[in-house]
C-alpha positions in Angstrom: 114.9 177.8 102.1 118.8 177.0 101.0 121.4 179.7 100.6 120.2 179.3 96.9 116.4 180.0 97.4 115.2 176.4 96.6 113.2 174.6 99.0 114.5 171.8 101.0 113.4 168.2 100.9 111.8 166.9 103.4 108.8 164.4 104.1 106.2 167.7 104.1 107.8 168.8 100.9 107.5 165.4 99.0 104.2 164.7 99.8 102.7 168.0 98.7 104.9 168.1 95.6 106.8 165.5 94.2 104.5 162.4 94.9 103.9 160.4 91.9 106.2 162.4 89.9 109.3 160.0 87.7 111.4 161.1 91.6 109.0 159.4 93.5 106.9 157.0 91.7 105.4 155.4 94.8 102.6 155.1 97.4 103.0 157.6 100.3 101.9 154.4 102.4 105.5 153.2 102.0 107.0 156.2 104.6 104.6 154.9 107.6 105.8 151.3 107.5 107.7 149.7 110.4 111.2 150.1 111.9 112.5 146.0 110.6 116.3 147.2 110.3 118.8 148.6 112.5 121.8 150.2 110.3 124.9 150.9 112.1 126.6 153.2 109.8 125.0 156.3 107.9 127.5 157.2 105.2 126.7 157.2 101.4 127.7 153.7 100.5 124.9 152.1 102.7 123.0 154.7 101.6 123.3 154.0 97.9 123.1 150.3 98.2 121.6 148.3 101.3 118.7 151.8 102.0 118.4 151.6 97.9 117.6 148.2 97.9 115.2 148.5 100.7 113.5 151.3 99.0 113.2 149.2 96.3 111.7 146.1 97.5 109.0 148.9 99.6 108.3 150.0 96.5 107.3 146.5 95.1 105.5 145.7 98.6 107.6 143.0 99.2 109.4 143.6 102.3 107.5 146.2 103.8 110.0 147.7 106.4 112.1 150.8 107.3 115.6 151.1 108.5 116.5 152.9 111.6 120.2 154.4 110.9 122.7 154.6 114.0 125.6 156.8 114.0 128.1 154.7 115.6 131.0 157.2 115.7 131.1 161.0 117.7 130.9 163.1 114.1 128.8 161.9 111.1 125.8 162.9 109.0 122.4 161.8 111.6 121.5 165.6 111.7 121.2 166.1 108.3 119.8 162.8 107.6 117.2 163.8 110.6 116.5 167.8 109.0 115.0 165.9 105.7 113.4 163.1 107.4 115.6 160.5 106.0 114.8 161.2 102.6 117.7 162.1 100.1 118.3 161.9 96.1 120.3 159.0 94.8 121.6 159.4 91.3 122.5 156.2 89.6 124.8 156.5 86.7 127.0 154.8 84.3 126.9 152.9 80.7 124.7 149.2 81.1 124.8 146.7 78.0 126.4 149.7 76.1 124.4 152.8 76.6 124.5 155.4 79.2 121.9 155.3 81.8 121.2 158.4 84.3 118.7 157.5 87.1 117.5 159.5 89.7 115.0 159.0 92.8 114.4 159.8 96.1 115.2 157.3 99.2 112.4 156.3 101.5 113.9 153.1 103.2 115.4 155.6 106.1 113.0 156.2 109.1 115.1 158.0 111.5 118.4 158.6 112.8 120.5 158.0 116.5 123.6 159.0 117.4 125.1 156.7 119.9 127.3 159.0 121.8 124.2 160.9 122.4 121.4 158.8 121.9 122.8 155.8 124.0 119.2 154.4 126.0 117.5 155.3 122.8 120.0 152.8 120.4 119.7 150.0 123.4 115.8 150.6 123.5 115.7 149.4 119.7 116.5 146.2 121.0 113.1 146.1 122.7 111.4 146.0 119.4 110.3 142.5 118.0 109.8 143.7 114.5 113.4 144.7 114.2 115.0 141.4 113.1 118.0 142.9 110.8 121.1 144.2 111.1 123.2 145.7 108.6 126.7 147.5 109.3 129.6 149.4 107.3 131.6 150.8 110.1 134.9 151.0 107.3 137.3 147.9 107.5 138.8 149.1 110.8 135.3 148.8 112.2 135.3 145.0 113.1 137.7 145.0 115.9 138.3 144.1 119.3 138.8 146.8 121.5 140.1 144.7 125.0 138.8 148.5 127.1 135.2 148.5 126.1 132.9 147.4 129.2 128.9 146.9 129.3 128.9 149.6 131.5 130.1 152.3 128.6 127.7 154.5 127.3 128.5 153.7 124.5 131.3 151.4 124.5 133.9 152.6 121.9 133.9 150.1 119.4 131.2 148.8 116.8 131.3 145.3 117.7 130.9 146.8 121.7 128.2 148.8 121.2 126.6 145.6 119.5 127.5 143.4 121.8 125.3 145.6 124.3 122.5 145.9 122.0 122.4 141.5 121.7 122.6 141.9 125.5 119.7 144.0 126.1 117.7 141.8 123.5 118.7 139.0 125.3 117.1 140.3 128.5 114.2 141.6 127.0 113.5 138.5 125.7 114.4 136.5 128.0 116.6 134.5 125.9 113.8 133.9 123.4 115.3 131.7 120.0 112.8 133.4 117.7 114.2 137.0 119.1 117.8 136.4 117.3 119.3 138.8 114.5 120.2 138.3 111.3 123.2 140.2 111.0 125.1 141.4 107.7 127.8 143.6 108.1 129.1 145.2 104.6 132.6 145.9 105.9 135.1 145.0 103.1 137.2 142.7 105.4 137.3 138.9 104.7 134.4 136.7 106.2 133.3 139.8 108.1 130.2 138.5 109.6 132.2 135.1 111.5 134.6 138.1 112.4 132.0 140.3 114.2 131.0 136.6 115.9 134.6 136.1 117.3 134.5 139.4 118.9 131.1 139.6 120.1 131.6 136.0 122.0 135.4 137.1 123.3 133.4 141.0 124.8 130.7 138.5 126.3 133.6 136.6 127.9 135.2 139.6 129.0 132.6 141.2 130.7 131.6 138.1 132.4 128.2 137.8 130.9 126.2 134.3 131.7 126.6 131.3 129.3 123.4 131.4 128.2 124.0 134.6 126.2 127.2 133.1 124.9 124.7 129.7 123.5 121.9 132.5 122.7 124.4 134.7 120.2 125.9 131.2 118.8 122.2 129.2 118.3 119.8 132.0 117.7 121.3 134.8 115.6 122.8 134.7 112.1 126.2 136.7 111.3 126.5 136.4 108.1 129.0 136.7 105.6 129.3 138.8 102.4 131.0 140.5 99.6 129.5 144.0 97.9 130.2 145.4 94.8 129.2 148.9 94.2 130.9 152.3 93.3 129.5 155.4 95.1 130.9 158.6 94.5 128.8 159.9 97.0 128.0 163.8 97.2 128.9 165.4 93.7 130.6 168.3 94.6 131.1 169.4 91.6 128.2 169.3 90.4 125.8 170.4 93.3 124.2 173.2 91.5 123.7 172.1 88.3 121.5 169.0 90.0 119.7 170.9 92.6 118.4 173.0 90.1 117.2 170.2 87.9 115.3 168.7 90.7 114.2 172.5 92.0 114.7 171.3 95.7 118.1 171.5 98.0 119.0 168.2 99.4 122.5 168.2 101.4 122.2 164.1 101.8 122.4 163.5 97.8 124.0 160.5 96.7 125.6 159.6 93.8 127.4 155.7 92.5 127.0 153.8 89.5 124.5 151.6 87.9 126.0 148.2 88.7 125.6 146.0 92.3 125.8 142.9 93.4 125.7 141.5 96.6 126.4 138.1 97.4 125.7 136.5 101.0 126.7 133.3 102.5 123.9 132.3 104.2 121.1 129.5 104.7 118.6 129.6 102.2 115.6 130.0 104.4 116.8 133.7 105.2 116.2 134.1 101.6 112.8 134.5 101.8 113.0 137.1 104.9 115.3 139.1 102.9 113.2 138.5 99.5 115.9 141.2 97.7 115.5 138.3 94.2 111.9 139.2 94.1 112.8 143.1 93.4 114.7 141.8 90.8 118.1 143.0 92.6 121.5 141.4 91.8 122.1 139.7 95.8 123.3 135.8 95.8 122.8 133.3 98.3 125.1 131.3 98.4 127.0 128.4 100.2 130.6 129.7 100.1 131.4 133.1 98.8 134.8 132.5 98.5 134.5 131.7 94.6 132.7 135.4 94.6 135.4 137.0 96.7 138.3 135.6 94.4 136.7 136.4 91.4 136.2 140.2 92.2 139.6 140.5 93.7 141.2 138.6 90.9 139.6 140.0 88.1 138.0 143.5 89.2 141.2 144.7 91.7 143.8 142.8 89.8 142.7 144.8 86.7 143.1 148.5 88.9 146.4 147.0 90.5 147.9 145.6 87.1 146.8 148.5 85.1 147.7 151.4 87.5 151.0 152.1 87.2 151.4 151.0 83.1 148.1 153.8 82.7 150.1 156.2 85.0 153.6 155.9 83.4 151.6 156.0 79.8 150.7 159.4 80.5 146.5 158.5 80.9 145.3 160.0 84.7 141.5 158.8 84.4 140.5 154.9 84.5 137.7 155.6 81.9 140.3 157.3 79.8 142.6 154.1 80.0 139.8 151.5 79.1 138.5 154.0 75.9 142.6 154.0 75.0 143.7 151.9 72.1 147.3 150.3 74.0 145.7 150.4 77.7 142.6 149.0 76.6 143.8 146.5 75.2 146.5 145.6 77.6 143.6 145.5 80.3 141.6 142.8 78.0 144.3 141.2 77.4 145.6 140.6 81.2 142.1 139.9 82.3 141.3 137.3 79.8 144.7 135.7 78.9 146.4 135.6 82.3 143.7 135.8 84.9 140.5 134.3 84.0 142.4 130.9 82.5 143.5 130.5 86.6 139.9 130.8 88.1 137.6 127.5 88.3 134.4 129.5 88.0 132.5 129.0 85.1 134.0 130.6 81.9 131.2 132.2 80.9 130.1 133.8 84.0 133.4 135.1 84.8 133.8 136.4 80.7 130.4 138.0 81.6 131.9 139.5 85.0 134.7 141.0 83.2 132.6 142.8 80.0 130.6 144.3 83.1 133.8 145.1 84.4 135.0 147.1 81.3 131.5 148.8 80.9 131.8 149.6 84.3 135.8 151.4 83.9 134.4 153.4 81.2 131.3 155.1 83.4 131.9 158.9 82.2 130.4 160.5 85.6 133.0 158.8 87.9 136.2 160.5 87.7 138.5 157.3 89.3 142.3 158.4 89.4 144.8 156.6 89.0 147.2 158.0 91.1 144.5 157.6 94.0 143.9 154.4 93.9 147.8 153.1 93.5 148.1 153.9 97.0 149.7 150.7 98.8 150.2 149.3 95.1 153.0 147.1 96.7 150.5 145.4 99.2 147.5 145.3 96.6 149.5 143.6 93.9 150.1 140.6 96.6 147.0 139.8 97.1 145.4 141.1 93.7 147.5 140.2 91.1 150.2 137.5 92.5 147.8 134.5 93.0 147.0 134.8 89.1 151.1 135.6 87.9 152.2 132.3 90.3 148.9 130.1 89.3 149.4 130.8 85.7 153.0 129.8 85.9 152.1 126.6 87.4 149.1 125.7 86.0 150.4 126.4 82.2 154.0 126.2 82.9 154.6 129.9 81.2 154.9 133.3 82.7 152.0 135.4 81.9 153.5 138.1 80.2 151.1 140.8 80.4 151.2 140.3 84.8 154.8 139.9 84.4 154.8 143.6 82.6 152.6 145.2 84.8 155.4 144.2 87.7 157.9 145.6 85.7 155.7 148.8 85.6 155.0 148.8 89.1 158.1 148.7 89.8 159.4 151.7 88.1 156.2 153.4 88.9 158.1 153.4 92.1 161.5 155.2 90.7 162.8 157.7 92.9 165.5 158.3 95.3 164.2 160.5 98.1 161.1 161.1 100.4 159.2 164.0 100.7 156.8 164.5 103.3 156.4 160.6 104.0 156.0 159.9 100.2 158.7 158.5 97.6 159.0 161.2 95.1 159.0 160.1 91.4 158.5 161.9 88.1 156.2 161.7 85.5 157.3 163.2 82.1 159.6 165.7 84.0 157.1 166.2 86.1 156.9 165.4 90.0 154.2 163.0 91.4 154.0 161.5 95.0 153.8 157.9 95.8 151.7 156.7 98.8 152.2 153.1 100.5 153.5 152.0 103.8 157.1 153.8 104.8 159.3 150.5 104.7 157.7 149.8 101.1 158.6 153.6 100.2 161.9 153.5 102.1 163.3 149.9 100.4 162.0 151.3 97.1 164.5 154.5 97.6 167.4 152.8 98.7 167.0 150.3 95.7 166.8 153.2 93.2 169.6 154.8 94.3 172.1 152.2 94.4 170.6 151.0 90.6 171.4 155.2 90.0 175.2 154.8 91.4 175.4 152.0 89.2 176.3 149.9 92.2 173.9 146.9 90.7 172.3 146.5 87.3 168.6 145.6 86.4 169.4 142.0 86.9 170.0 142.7 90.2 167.0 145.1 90.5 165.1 142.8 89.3 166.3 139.7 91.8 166.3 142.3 94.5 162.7 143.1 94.1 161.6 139.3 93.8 163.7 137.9 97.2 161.8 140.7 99.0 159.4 138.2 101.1 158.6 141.4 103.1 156.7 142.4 99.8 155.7 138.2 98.6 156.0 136.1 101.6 158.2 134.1 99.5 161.1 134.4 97.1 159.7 135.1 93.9 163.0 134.1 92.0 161.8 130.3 92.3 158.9 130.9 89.5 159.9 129.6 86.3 160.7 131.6 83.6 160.1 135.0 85.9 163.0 136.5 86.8 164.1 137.0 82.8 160.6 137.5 82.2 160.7 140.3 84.5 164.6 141.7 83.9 163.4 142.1 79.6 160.5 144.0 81.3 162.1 146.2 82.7 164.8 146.9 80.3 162.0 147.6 78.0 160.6 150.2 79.7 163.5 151.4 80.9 164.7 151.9 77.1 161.9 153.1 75.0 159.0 154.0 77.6 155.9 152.6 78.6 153.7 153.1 75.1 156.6 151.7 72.8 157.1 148.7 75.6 153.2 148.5 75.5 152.9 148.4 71.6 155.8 145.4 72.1 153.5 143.3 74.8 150.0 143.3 73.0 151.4 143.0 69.3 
């Protein structure tokens, strides 16, 4: 029993009492079927998407297989995970085609869990199972990375891509080299073309450890690293709200999950995998696809350019909550505005799927059970709004031969989001209203920001000369910014703007 007398859930507890209740709707036939996965990684995103879908394709008896989960770092979750037999709650909430949906269900995909550091012969002995044909990974984007000290002979070697590269090994010798005996590998990690990136390394750490060509031609020929993009907002374990859930399901469960409604996954990959990986046939938002690149501009133009443009305009408007700035009158409409006005027009996908990405989008912003701050996510703002926001401002100006004034605002805002003179505690110090907030981004970013501030403050340069300042910095663009057409007054009247009668009256100016 749990500190608050409710039972805890575990596989003897859901069979005896919850089976074929609206929390677990399924055969018990789907918690005996085989290991097909190995999952490096056990925190709540994979959790609430890749073991969810999974579950969810079990359920339909379509993929019949389970997921063994590896712990590929010294601290993490296995032990809990292993206490309730894999199984957890997943809560699935937000607002879909306008109404608010609340689901809730226990996981099943989860056989059992290994923790590498401790568990090392047991992780390589996985690789001696021919029924375990997938690999999926989300190791955070520092994961996929070569580390130049692992060796074979490390149990287990340090980094992710080592400890895999030992695994592929050992299936390689097991298998004697078989073609048939090759992964299909799909790491999550949100870094660009991920999967070729776990390649590179795997075939340099071969290379390095002097491992015989034939593994080299057996990694390249016979497994599949593929590429992909997810989209999926967990919020993991509610906190907050611990007690008030556990005593509507009347059990304890300290692996509940929590994200929204929404998912897609899209996969670069060869269409025959499709039908290994049946996810379509569950009815579940994944893509095949040829390229994903399309997908991957089109979520970080759209989706992130609408945080990064919106974050310091929401911030400086007095609105903390992105749900709150969506259901606002000015910010809402400033968001719809930037997204379909200056961003969608310089995308080459299809009009009406990207219109239909973006009311997702806003649907999406307004889900009242995640609590998304602004101020948390405008950390490295200076960073994100390169590669976020500046493809669309530049595009548009060249494309349409006009600034976009909404993207040439939310500069404006950023910038003076970023007003303050001094540091404190490695963050720029700014004010709010009278009141004192703390920016986060990298310490040259917060540094130049500081310097420029206070010289504009001694009246050493005007907002012209702010302005120009912030546009030459190629540190920030990679490029002087002053060379757009139309930008630099664009930007300087921006400014002044704000500067002079505040965000909401500068707001009220920009949408009309």
């Amino acid at each position: 029993m749990s500190g608050n007398n409710l039972p805890s859930l575990n596989r003897n507890y859901l069979e005896s009492e919850l089976l074929g209740t609206e929390l677990a709707d399924f055969p018990a036939e789907i918690l005996d079927y085989p290991e097909k996965v190995l999952q490096i990684g056990e925190g709540n995103f994979l959790r609430a998407f890749v073991d969810w879908m999974f579950h969810t394709m079990n359920k339909k008896g379509i993929f019949k297989g389970r997921t063994v989960v590896v712990q590929p770092i010294r601290e993490g979750r296995i032990s809990n995970l292993n206490d309730q037999d894999g199984l957890y709650t997943l809560y699935l909430r937000g607002i879909e085609n306008g109404e608010e949906v609340n689901k809730k269900e226990i996981m099943t995909a989860i056989s059992r869990g290994i923790e590498s550091y401790a568990q090392w012969k047991e992780f390589l002995k996985l690789a001696e199972n021919p029924e375990i044909e997938f690999v999926v990974s989300n190791t955070t984007e520092a994961g996929i990375a070569y580390n130049e000290k692992d060796q074979l002979s490390d149990t287990p070697p340090e980094s992710y891509p080592g400890k895999l590269t030992a695994y592929l090994y050992h299936r390689y010798q097991t298998f004697n080299g078989a073609h048939d005996k090759g992964m299909v590998i799909l790491p999550v990690e949100l870094i660009d073309r991920n999967g070729d990136n776990l390649k590179r390394i795997i075939l340099q750490l071969a290379e390095d450890w002097n491992l015989e060509a034939g593994f080299s031609e057996w990694i390249k020929k016979s497994n599949h690293f593929l590429n992909t993009l997810v989209d999926r907002i967990v919020t993991g374990y509610p906190f907050n709200e611990i007690e008030e859930l556990e005593a509507e399901l009347g059990y304890h469960d300290q692996n509940l999950d929590t994200g929204e409604i929404f998912h897609l996954w899209v996969i670069e990959g060869d269409e025959s995998l499709k039908e290994k990986l049946p996810f379509h046939k569950a009815g579940l938002n994944v893509k095949w696809v040829d390229d994903l690149t399309p997908y991957r501009t089109t979520k970080v133009r759209i989706l992130n350019g609408a945080h990064t443009s919106t974050v310091p305009i929401s911030y400086l408007a007095g609105i903390d909550l992105v749900r709150d700035a969506v259901n606002d009158e000015l910010v809402g409409e400033f968001i719809k505005q930037a997204v379909f006005e200056d961003i969608i027009p310089t995308l080459d996908t299809d009009k009406e799927e990207l219109e239909d990405f973006a009311s997702k989008i806003f649907e999406r912003f307004k889900n009242p059970y995640i609590d998304h701050k602004w101020l948390d996510i405008s950390l490295n703002s200076t960073s994100k709004f390169k590669t976020r926001v500046l493809p669309s401002l530049v595009q548009h100006i060249e494309e349409y031969n006009k600034v976009p004034e909404r993207l040439s605002f939310a500069l404006a805002a950023l910038i003076h989001f970023y007003h303050g003179t001094e540091l404190e505690a490695g963050k720029l110090k700014a004010e709010r209203e009278g009141k004192k907030y703390l920016i986060r981004d990298d310490k040259d970013a917060l540094e130049y920001f500081a310097d420029l501030w206070s010289r504009y403050e001694a009246e050493e340069i005007g907002m012209p000369e702010l302005a120009e300042n912030v546009l030459a910095n190629q540190d920030f663009w990679d490029r002087n910014l002053n060379q757009q057409k139309g930008l630099r007054n664009s930007l300087i009247s921006n400014l002044k703007i704000i500067e002079k009668e505040g965000m909401k009256q500068g707001l009220k100016k920009l949408i009309k």
